[in-house]
Backbone as CSV, one residue per row, in Angstrom:
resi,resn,N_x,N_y,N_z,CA_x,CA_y,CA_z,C_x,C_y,C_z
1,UNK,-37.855,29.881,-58.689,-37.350,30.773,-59.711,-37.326,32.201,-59.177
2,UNK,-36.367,33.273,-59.887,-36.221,34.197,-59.221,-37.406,35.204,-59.473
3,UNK,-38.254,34.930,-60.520,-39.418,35.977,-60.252,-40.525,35.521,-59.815
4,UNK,-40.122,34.473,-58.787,-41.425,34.624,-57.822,-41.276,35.117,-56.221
5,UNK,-40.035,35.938,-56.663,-39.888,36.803,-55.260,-40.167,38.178,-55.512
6,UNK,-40.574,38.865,-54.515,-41.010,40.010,-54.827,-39.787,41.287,-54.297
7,UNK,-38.881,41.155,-53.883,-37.834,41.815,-53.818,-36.058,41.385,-53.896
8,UNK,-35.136,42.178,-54.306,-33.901,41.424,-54.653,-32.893,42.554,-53.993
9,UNK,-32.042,41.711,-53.095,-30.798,42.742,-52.275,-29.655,41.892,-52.808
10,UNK,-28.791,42.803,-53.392,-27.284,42.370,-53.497,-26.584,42.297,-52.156
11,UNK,-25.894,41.130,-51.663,-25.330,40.874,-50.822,-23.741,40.738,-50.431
12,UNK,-22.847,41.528,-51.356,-21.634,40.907,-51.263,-20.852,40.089,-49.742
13,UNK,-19.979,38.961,-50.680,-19.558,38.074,-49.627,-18.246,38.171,-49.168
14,UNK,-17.736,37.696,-48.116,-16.654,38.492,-47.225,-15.535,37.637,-47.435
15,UNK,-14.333,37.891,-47.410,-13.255,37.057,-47.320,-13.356,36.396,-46.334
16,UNK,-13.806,36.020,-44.970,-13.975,35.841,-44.009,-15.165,34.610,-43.907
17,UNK,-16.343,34.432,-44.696,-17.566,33.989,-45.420,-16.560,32.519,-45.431
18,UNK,-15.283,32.108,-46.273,-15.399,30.785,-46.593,-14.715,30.134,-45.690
19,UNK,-15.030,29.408,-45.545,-14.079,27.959,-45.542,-13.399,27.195,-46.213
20,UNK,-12.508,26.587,-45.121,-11.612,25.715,-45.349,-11.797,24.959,-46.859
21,UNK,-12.452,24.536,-46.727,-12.934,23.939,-48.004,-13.199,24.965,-49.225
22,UNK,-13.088,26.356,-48.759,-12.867,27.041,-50.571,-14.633,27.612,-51.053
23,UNK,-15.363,27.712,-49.857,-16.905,27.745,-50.542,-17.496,28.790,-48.676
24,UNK,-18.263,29.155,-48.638,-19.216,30.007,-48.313,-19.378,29.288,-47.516
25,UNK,-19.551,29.222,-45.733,-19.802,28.330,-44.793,-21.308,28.307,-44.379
26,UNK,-21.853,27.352,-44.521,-23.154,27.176,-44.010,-24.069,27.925,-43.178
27,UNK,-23.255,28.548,-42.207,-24.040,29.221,-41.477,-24.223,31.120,-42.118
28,UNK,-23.626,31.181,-42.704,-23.746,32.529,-43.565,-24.785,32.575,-44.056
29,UNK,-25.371,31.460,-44.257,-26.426,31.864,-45.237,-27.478,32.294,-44.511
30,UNK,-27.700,32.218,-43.006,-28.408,32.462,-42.160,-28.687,33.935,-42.359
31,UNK,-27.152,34.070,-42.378,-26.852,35.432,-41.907,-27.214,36.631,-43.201
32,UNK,-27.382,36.327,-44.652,-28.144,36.296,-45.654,-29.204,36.395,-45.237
33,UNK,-30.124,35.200,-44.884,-31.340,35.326,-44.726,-31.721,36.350,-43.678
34,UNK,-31.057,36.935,-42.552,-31.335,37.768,-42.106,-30.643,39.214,-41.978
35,UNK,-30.195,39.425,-43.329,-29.638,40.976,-43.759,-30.656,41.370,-44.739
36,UNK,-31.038,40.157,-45.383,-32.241,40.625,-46.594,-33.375,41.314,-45.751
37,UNK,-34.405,40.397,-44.833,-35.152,40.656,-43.988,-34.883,41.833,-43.349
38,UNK,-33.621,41.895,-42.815,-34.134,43.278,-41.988,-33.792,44.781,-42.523
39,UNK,-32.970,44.442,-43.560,-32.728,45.947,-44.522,-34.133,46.463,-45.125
40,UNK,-34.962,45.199,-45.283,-36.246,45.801,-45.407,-37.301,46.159,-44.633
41,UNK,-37.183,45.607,-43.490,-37.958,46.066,-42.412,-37.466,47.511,-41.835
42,UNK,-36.328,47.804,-41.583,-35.820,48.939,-41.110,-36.383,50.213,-42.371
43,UNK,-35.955,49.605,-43.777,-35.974,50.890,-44.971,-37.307,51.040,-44.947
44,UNK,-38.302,49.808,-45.434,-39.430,49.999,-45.679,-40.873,49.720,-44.779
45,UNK,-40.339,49.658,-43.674,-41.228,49.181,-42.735,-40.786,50.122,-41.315
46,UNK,-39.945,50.594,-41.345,-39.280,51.587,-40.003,-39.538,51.102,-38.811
47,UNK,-39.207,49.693,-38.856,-38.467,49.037,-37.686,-37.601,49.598,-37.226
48,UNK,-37.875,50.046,-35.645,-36.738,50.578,-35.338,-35.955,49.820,-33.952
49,UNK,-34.460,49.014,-34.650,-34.298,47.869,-34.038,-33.521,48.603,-32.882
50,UNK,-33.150,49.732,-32.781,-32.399,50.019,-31.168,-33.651,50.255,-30.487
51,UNK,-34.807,51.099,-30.478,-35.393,51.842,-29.734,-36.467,51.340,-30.101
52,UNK,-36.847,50.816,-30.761,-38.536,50.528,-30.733,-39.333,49.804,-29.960
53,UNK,-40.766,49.900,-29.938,-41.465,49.170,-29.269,-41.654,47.985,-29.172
54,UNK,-41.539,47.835,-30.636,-41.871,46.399,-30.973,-40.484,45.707,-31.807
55,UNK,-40.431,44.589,-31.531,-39.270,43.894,-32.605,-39.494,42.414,-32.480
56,UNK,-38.649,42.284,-33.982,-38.838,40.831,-34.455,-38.264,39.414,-33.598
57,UNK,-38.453,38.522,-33.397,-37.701,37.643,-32.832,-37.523,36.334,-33.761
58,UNK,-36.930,35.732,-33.839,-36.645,34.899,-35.082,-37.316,33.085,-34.005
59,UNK,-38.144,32.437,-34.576,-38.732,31.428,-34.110,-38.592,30.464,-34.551
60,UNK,-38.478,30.497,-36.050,-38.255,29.207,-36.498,-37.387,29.751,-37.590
61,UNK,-36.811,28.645,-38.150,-35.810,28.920,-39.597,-35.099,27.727,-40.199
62,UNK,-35.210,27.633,-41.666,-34.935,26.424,-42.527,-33.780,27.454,-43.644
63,UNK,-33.061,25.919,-43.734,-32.550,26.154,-45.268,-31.940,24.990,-46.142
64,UNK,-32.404,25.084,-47.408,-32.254,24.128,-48.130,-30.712,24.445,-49.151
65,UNK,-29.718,23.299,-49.211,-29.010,23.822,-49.748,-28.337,23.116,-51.004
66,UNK,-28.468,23.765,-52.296,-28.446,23.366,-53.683,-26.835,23.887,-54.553
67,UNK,-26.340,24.400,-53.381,-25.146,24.609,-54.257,-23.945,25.586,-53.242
68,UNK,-22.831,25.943,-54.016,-22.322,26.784,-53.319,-21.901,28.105,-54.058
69,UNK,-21.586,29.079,-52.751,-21.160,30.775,-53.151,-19.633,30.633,-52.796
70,UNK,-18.989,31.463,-53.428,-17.599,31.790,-52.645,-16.832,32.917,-52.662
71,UNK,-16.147,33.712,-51.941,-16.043,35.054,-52.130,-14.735,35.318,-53.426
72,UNK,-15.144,35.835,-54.186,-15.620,37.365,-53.786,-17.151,37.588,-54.683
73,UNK,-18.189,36.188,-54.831,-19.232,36.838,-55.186,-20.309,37.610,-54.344
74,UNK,-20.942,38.195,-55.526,-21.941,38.699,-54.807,-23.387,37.856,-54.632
75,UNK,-24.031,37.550,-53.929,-25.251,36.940,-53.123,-26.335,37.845,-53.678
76,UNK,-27.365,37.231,-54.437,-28.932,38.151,-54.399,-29.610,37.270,-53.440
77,UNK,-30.260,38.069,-52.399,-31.112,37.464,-51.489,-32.445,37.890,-52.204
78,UNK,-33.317,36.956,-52.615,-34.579,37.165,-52.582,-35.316,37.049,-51.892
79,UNK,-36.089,38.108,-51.479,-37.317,37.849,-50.711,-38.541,37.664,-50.762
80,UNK,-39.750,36.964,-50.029,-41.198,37.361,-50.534,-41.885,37.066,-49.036
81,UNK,-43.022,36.955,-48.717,-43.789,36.586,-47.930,-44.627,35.786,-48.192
82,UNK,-44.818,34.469,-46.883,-45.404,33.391,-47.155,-46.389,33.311,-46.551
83,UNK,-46.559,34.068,-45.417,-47.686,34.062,-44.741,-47.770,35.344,-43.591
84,UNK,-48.816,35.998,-43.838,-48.905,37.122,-42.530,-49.653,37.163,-41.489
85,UNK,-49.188,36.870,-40.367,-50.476,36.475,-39.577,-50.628,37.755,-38.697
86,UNK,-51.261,38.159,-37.485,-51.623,39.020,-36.694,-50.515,39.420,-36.075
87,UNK,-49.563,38.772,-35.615,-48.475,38.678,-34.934,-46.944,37.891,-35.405
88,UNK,-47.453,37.545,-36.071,-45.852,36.928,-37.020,-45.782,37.034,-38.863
89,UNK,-44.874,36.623,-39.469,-44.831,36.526,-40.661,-43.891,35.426,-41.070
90,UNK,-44.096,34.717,-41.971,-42.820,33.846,-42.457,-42.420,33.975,-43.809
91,UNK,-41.092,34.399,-43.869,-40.440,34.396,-44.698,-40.191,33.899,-45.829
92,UNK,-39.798,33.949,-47.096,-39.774,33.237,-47.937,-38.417,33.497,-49.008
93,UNK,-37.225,32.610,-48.630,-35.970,34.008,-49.227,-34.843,32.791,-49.904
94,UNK,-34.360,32.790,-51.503,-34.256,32.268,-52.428,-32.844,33.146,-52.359
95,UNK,-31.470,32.611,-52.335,-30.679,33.151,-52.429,-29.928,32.471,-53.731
96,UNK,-29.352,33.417,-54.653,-29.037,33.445,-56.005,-27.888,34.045,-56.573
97,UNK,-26.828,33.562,-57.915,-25.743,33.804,-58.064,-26.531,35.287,-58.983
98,UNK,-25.522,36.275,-59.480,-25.793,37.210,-60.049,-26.521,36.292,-61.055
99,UNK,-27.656,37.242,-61.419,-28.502,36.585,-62.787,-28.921,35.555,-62.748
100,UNK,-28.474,34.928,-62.345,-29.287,33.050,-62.713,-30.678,33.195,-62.248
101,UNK,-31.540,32.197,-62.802,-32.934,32.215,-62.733,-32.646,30.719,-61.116
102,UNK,-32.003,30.096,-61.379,-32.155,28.809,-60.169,-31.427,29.269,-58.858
103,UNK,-31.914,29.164,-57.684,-31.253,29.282,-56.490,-30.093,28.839,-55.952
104,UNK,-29.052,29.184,-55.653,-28.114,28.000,-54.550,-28.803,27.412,-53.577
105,UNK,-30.037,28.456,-52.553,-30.163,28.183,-51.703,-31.671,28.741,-51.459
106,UNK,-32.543,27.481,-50.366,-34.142,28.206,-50.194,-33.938,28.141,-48.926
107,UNK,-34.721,28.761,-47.914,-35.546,28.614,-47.048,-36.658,29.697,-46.521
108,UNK,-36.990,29.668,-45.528,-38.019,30.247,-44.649,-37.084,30.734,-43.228
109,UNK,-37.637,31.387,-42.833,-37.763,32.276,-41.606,-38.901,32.826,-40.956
110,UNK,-39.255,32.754,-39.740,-40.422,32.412,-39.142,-39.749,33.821,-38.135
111,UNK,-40.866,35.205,-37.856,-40.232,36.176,-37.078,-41.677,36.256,-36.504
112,UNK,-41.975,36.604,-34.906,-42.824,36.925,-34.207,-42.731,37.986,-33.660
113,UNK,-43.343,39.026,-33.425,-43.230,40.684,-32.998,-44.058,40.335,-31.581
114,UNK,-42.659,41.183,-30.997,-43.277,40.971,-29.518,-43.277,42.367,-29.094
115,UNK,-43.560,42.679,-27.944,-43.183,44.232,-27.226,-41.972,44.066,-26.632
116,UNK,-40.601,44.803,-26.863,-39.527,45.328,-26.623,-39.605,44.416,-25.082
117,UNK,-40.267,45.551,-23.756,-40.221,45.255,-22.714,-40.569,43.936,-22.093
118,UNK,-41.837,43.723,-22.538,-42.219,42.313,-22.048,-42.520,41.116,-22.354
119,UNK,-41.413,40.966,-23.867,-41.061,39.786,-24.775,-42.889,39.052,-25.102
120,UNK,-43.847,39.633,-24.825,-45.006,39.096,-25.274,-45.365,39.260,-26.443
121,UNK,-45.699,38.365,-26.984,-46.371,38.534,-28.503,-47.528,40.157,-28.634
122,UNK,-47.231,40.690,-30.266,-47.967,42.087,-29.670,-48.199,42.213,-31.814
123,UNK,-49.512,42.643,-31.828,-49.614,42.660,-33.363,-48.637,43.411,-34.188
124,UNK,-48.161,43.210,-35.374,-47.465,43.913,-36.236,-47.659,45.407,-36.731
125,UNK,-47.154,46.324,-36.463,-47.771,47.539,-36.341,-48.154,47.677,-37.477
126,UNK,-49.118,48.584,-37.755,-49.294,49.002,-39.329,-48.491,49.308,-40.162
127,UNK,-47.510,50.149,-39.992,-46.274,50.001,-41.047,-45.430,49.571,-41.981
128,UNK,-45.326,48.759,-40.491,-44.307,47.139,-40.893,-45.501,46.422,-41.680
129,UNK,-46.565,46.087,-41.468,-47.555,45.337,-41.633,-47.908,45.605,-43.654
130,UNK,-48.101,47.069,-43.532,-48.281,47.467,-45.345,-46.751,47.536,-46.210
131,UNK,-45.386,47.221,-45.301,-44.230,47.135,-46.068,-44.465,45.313,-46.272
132,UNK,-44.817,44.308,-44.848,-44.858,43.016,-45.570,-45.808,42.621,-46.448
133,UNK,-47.171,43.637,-47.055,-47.939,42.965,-47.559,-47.478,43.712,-48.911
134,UNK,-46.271,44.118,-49.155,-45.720,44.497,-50.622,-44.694,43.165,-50.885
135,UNK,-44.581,42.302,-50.358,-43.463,40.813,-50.269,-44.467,40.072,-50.377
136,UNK,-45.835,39.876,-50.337,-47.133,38.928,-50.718,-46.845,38.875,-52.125
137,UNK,-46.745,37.325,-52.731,-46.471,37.451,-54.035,-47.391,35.613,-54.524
138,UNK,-48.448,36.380,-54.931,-49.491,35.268,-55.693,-48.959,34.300,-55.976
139,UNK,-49.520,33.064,-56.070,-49.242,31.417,-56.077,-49.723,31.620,-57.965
């Protein structure tokens, strides 16, 4: 349901978005799941994805799919956080028609912070770290 996410981005969808078939192509939604994520890491976490030290790398990623979008709607990506660990976080992001309480679409996203230079795993800076623990949203 949509209020068990703790943040909501309007996403409008592209003429370009459907397919053949008249509906929103599968892999968009990826691409959803990672416009929500990083508009908030950049706004509220000051990720800084040209120049920074540290950045996200995407490790794992699911999606469950319950329905379809088609343009010219607009997409709410919801977001929350499912888990924060020392060095990664996983995602938790519920994508939704304007208003409706039920999803089209769930999954997860799995991001690991490495150091820029030497792709090694490297802790989540503090920043980023107190913007994902505002996406922690109680069971």
């Amino acid at each position: 349901m949509r209020s068990g996410y703790a943040h909501v981005a309007q996403i409008p969808t592209r003429w370009a978005d459907n397919d053949v078939y008249g509906h929103v192509n599968n892999v968009q939604y990826y691409a959803f799941f990672d416009t929500v994520i990083n508009q908030w890491l950049i706004a509220q976490g000051g990720l800084d994805i040209h120049e920074g030290d540290v950045i996200g790398l995407c490790a794992e990623s699911h999606c469950s799919y319950k329905g379809p979008f088609a343009f010219p709607e607009t997409v709410e990506a919801a977001l929350r956080v499912g888990k924060l660990g020392s060095s990664s976080v996983r995602y938790e992001i519920g994508l939704f028609r304007e208003g409706a309480e039920e999803p089209q679409a769930e999954g997860w996203f799995v991001h690991v912070f490495v150091d820029r230079a030497s792709r090694r795993s490297t802790p989540i800076p503090d920043e980023l770290r107190r913007a994902l623990e505002q996406l922690e949203v109680q069971a």
